[in-house]
N, C-alpha and C positions, 0 to 999 in steps of 0.2 A: 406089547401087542395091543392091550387095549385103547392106550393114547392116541394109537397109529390108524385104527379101523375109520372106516370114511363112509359115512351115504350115497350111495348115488341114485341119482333122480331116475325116477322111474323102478326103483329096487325096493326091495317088501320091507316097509319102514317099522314093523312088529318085529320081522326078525332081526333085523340091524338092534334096535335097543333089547330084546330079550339075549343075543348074543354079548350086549353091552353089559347085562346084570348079572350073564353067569359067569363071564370073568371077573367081574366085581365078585361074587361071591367064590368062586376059585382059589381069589390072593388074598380074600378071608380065610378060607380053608386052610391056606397054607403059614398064616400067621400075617400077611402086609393087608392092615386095616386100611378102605380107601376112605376118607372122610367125605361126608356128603357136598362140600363144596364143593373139592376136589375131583370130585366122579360129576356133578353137574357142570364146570367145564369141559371135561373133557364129553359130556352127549354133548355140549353145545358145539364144541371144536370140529364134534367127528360130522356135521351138518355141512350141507352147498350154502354157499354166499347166496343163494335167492333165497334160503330161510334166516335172512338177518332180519327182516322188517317183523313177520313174526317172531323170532326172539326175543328183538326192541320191545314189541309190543308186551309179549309179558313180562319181560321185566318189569318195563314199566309200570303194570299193573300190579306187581308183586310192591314195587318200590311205593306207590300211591298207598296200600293198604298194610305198608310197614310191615308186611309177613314175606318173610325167606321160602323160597319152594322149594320143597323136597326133589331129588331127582325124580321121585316118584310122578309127583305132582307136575313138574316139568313136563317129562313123558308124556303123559295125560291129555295137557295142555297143548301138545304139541301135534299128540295122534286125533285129537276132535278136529283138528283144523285141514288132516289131511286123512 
């Protein structure tokens, strides 16, 4: 279910990713560890094609300053912009 959830534009983009953490933390509870790479594709996946250029953008900036973001930080990163 988690892979599968999707944004849609114009819908409360807090609760999209807070819904995103508590099944991350869920299929912790239940013993399926999700790695942080792993859970930061799938917030990216579950995004509209018009948040690609922000994406890009921090990736980018992630990759400039040789530090990996956290999904946390992702999130963050993604909710100042919107």
């Amino acid at each position: 279910r988690l892979q599968e959830m999707r944004y849609e534009e114009g819908g409360d983009m807090k609760a999209h990713f807070a819904e995103q953490m508590r099944l991350r933390e869920s299929l912790a509870g239940m013993g399926a560890t999700l790695e942080d790479r792993d859970f930061y594709a799938i917030i990216m996946g579950s995004l509209p094609e018009s948040y690609r250029p922000l994406l890009s953008s921090i990736n980018a900036a992630a990759n400039v300053t040789a530090k990996r973001l956290t999904p946390h930080e992702l999130v963050s990163a993604i909710l100042e912009e919107y």
